[in-house]
ZAVO-13491 format. One line per 10 residues: number of its first residue (from 1); their letters; for each residue z, y, x of N, C-alpha, C, O, CB. Coordinates in steps of 0.05 Angstrom, whole numbers, plus 5000, padded with zeros to 4 digits. Glycine has a CB too. Layout:
NUM = A = Z Y X Z Y X Z Y X Z Y X Z Y X | ...
***
This chain:
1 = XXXXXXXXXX = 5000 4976 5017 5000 5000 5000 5000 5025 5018 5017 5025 5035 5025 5000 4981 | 4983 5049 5017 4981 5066 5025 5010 5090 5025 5020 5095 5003 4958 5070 5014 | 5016 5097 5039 5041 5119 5046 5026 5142 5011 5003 5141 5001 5035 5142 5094 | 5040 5151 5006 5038 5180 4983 5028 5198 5005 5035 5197 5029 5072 5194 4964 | 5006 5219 4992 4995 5233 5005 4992 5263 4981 4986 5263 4957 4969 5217 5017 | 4998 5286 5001 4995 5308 4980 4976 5330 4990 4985 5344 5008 5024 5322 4972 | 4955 5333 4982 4933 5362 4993 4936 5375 4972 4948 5369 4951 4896 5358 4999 | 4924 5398 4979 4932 5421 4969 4916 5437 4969 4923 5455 4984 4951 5429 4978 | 4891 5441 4958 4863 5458 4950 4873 5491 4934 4885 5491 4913 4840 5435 4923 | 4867 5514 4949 4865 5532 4939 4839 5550 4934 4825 5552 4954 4879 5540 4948
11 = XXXXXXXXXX = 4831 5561 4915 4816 5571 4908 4805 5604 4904 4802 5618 4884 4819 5560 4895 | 4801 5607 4925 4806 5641 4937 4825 5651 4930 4826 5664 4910 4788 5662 4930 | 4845 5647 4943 4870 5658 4941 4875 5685 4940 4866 5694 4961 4885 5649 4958 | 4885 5704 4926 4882 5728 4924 4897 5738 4949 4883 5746 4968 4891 5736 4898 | 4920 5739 4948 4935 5747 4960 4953 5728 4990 4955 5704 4989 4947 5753 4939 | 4962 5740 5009 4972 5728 5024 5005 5723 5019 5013 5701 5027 4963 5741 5046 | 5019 5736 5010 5039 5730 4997 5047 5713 4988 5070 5706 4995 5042 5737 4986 | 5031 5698 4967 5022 5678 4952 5011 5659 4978 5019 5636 4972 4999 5688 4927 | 5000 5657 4997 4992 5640 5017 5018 5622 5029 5021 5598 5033 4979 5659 5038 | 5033 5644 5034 5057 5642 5047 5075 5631 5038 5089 5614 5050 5066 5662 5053
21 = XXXXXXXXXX = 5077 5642 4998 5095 5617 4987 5088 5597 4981 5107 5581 4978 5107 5618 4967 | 5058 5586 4976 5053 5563 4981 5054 5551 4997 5052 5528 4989 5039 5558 4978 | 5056 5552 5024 5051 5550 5048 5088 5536 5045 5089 5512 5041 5038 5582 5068 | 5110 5547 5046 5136 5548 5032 5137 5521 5016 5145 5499 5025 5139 5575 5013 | 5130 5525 4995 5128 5497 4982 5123 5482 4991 5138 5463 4995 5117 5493 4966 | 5090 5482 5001 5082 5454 5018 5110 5438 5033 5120 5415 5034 5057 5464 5046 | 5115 5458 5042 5143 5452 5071 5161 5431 5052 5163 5406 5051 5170 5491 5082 | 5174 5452 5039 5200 5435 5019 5190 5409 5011 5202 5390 5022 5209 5451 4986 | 5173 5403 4997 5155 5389 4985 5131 5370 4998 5112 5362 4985 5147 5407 4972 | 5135 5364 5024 5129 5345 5041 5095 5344 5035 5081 5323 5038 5147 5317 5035
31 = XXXXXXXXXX = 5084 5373 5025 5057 5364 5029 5033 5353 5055 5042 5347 5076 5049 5381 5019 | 5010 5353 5052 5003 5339 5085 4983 5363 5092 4977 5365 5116 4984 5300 5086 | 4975 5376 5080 4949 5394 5092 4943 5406 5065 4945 5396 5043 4919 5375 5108 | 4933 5440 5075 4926 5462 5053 4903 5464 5060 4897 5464 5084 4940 5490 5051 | 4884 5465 5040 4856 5482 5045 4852 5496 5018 4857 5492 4994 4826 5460 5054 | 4833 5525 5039 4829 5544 5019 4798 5557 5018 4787 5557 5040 4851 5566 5023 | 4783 5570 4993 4759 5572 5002 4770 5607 4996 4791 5617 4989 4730 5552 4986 | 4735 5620 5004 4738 5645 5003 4749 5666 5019 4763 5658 5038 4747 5647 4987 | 4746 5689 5017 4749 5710 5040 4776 5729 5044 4786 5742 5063 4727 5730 5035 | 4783 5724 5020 4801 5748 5008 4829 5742 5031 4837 5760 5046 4809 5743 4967
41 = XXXXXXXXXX = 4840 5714 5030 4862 5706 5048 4845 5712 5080 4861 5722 5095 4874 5670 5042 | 4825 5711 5089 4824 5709 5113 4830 5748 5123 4838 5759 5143 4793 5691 5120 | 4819 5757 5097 4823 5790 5109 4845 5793 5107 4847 5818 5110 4809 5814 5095 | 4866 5785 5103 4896 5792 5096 4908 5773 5111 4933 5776 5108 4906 5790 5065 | 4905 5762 5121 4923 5732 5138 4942 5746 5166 4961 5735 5178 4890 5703 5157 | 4934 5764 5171 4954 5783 5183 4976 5792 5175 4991 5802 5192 4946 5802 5186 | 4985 5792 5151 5006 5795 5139 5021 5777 5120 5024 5773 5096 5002 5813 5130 | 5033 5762 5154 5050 5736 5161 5073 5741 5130 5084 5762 5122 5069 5738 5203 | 5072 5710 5117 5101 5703 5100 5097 5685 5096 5097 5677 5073 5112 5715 5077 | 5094 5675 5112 5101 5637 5119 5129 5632 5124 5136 5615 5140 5087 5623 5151
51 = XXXXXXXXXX = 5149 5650 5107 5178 5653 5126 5188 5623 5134 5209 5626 5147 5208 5671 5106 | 5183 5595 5132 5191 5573 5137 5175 5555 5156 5172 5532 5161 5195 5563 5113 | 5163 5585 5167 5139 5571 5189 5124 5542 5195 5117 5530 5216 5150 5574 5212 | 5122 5533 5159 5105 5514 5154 5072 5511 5155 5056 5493 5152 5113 5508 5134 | 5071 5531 5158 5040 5523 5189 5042 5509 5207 5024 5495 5216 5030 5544 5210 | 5070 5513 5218 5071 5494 5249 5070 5467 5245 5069 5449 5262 5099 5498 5269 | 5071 5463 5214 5075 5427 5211 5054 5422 5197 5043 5401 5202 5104 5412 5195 | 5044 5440 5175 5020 5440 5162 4993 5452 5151 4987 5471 5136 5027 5436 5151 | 4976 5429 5169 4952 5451 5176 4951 5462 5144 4962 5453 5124 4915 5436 5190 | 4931 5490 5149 4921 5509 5131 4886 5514 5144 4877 5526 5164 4944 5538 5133
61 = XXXXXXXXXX = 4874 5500 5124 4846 5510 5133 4832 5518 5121 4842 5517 5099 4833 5497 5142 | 4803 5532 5118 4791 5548 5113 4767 5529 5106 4758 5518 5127 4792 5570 5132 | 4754 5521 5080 4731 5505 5079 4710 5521 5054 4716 5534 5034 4742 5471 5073 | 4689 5514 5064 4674 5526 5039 4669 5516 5014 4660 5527 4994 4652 5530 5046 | 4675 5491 5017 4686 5479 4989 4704 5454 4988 4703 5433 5002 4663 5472 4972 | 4728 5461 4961 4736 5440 4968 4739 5413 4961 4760 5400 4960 4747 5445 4971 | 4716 5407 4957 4711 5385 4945 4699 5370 4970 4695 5346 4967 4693 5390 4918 | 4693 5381 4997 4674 5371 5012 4697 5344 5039 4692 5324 5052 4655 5405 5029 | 4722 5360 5033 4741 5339 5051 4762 5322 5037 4783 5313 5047 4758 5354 5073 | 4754 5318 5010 4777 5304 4997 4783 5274 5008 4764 5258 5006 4772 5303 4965
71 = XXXXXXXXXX = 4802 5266 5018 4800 5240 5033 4797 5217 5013 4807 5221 4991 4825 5235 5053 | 4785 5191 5019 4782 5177 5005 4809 5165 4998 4830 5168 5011 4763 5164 5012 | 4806 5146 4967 4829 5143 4946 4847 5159 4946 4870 5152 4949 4841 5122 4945 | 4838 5188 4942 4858 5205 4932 4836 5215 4909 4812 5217 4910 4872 5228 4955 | 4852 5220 4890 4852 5229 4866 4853 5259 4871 4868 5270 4887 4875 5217 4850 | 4833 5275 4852 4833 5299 4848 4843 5319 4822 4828 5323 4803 4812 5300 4853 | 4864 5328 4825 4875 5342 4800 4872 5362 4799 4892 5371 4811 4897 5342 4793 | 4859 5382 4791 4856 5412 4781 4882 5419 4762 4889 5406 4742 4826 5417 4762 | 4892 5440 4773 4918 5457 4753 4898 5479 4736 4885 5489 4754 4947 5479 4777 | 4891 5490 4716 4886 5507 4707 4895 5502 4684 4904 5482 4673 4864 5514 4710
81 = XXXXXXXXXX = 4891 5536 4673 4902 5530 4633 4865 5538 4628 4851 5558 4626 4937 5569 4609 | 4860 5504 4627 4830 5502 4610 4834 5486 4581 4856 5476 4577 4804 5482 4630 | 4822 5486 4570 4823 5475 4542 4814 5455 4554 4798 5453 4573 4808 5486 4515 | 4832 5435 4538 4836 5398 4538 4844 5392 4565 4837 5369 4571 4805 5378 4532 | 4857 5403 4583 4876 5398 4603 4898 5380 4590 4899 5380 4566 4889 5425 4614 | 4915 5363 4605 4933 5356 4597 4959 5370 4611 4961 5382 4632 4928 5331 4599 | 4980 5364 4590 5001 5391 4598 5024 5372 4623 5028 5348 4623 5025 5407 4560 | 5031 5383 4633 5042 5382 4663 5067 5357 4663 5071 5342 4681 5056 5416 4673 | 5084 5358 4630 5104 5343 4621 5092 5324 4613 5108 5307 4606 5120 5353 4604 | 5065 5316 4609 5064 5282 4602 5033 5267 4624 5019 5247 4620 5055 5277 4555
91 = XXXXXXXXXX = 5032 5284 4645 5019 5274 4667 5040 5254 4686 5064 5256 4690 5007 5300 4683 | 5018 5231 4698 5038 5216 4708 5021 5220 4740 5001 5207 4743 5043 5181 4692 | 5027 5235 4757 5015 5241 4792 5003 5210 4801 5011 5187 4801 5047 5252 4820 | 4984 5222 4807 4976 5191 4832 4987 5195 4854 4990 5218 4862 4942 5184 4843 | 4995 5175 4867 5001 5170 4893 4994 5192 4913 5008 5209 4924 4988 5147 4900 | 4961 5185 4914 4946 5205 4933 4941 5215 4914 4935 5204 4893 4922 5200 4953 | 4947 5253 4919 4931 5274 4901 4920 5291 4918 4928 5293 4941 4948 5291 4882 | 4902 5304 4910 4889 5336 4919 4879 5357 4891 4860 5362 4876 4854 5330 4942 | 4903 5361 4896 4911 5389 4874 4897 5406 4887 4894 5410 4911 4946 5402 4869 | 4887 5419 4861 4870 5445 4860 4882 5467 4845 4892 5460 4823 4843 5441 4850
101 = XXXXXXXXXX = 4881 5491 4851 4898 5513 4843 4874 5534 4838 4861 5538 4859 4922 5523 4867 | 4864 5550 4812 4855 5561 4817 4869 5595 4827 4893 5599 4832 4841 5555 4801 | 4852 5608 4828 4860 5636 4830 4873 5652 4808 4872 5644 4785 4838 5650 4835 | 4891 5680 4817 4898 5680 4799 4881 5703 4776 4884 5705 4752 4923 5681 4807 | 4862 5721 4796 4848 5733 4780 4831 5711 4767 4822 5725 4749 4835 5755 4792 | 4821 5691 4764 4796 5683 4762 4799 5653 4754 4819 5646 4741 4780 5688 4787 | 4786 5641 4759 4792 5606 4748 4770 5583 4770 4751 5589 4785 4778 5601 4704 | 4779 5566 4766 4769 5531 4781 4746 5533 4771 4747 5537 4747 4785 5498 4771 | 4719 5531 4783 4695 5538 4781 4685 5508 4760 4688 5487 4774 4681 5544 4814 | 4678 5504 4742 4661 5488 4731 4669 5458 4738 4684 5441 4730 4634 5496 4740
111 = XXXXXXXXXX = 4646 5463 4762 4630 5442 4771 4654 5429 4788 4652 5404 4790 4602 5452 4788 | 4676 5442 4801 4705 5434 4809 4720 5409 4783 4725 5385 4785 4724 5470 4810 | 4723 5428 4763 4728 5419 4736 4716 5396 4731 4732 5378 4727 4720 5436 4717 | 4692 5389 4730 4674 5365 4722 4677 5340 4747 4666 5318 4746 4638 5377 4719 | 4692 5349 4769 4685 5326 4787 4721 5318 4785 4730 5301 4800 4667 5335 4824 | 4732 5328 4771 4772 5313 4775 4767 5297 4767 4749 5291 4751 4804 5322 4761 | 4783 5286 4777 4799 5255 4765 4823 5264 4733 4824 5252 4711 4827 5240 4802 | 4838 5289 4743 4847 5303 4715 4847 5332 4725 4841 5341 4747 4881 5292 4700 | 4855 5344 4706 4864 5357 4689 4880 5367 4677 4878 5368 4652 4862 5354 4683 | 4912 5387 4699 4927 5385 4680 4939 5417 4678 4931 5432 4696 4946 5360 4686
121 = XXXXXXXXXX = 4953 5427 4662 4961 5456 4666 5001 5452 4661 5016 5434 4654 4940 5481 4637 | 5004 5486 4670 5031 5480 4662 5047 5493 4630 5060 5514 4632 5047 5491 4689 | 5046 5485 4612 5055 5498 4591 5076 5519 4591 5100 5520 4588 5063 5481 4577 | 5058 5537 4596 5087 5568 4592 5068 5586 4574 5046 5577 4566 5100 5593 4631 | 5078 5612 4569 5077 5631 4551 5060 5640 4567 5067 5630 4588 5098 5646 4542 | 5040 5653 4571 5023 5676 4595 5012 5643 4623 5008 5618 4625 5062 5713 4617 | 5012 5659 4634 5005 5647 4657 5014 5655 4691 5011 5677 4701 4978 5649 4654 | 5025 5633 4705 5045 5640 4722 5025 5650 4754 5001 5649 4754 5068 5611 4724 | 5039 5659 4777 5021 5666 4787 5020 5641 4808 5035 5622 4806 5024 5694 4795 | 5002 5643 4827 4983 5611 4839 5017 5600 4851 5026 5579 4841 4947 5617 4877
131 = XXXXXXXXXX = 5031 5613 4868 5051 5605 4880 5075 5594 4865 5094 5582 4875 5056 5623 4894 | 5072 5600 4844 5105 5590 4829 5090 5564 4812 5104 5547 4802 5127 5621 4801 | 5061 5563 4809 5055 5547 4797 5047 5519 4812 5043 5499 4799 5040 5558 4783 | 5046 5520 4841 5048 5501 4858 5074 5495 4859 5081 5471 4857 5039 5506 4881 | 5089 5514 4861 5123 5503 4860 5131 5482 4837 5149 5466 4840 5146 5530 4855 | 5119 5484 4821 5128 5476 4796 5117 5447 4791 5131 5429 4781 5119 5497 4774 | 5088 5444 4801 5083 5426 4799 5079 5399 4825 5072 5375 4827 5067 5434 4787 | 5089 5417 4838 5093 5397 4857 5126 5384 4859 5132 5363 4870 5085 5411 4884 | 5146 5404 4844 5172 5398 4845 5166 5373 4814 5180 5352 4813 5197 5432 4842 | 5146 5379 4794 5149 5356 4776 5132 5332 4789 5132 5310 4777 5137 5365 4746
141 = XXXXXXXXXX = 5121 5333 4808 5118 5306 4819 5135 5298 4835 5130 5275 4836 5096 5303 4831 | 5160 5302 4853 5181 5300 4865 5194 5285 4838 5201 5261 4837 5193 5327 4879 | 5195 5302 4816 5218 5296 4801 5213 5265 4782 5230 5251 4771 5224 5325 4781 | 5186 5261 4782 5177 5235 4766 5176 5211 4789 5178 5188 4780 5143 5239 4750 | 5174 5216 4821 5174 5197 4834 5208 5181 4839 5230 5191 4839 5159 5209 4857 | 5199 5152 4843 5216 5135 4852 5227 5140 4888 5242 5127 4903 5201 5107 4845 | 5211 5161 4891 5217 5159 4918 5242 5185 4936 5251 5187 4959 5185 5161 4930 | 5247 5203 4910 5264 5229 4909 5289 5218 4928 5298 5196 4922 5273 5239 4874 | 5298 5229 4943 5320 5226 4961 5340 5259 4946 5335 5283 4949 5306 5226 5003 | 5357 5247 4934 5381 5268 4931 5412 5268 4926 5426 5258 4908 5375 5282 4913
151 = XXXXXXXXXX = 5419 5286 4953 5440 5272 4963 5455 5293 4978 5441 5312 4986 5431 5248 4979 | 5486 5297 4985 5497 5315 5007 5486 5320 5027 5488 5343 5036 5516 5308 5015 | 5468 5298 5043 5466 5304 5073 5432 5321 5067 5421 5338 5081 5465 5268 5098 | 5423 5309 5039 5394 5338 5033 5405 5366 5033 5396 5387 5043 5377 5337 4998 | 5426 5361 5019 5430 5393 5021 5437 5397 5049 5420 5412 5059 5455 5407 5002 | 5451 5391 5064 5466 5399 5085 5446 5400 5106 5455 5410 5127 5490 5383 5090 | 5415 5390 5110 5392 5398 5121 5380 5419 5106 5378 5439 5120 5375 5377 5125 | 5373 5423 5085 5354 5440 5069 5371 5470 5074 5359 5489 5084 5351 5427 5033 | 5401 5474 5064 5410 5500 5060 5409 5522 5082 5403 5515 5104 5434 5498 5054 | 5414 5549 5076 5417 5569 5102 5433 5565 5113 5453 5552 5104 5420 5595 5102
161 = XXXXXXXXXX = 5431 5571 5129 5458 5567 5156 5484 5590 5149 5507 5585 5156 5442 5579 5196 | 5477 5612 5134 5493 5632 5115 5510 5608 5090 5532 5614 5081 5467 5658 5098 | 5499 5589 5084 5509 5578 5061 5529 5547 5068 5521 5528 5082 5479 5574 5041 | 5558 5547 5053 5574 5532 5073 5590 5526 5041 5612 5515 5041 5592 5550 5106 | 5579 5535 5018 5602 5528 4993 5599 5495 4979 5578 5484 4971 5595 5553 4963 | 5624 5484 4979 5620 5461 4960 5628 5463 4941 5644 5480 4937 5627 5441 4965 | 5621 5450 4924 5636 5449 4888 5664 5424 4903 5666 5405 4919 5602 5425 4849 | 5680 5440 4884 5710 5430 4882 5705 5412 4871 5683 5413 4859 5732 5446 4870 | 5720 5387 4868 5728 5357 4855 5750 5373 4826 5770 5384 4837 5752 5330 4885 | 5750 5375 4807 5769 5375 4790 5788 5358 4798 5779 5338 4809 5762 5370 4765
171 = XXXX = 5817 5361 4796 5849 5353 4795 5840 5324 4767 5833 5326 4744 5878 5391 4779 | 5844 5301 4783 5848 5283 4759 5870 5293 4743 5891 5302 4752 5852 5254 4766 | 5863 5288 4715 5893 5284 4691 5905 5262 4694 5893 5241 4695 5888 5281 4657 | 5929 5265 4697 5952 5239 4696 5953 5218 4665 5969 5200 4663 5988 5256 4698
***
């Protein structure tokens, strides 16, 4: 059986900000490699917020499409709010994925659309922006897998080095 594998397709990313907190997520979230098409991030990529300096572990590359490096048996999922998507709470992740994110001015081109495997969006009111919506759905594939590790010694790697509070044990009743 193949190891779980997570890519991560962006779709002219507007903003670098948004680069950075994806970039962030990937980290938390044990993804394996970002690719992004379009210009807009490369003119702005100077204005570093990678604050978890998850570049150094996970490439970020620049392709002209991304449909052209999806590795084989991985499954391709597009996030958009398109009609007949399926909603985010009753998708079950494949193993291998390569999530696609569109933009946030704009949307997952068509022909992107017609070649997934699915299809899924995240049910909210409006529409969230590209970075909280990778968070979200990559934390609901963490949260449906058998493979979630959570535990004291996670936190006690994951937290700031500022952060040192435990929850108290309640006093048993006699």
């Amino acid at each position: 059986m193949n190891e779980p594998k997570i890519f991560i397709g962006l779709s002219d990313p507007k903003s670098p900000s948004n680069v950075g907190a994806v970039m962030r997520a990937a980290g938390c979230f044990k993804a394996d490699a970002i690719f992004y098409t379009g210009a807009r991030y490369d003119r702005s990529a100077r204005f570093h917020t990678d604050t978890m300096d998850a570049s150094q572990r996970i490439p970020l590359t620049g392709v002209d499409c991304l449909l052209e490096g999806v590795p084989e048996e991985t499954k391709i999922v597009c996030v958009e709010l398109v009609e007949g998507a399926t909603p985010l709470t009753e998708y079950q992740h494949p193993e291998r994925a390569f999530y696609i994110f569109g933009p946030e001015d704009g949307t997952i081109r068509q022909q992107v659309i017609d070649r997934a495997d699915s299809v899924v969006y995240v049910p909210t009111i409006g529409c969230l922006n590209l970075a909280a919506t990778v968070n979200v759905v990559l934390y609901d594939r963490i949260s449906k897998s058998s493979l979630i590790v959570a535990n004291d010694e996670l936190i006690r790697r994951s937290r700031d080095t500022n952060n040192r509070v435990k929850v108290k044990k309640p006093a048993k009743a006699d």
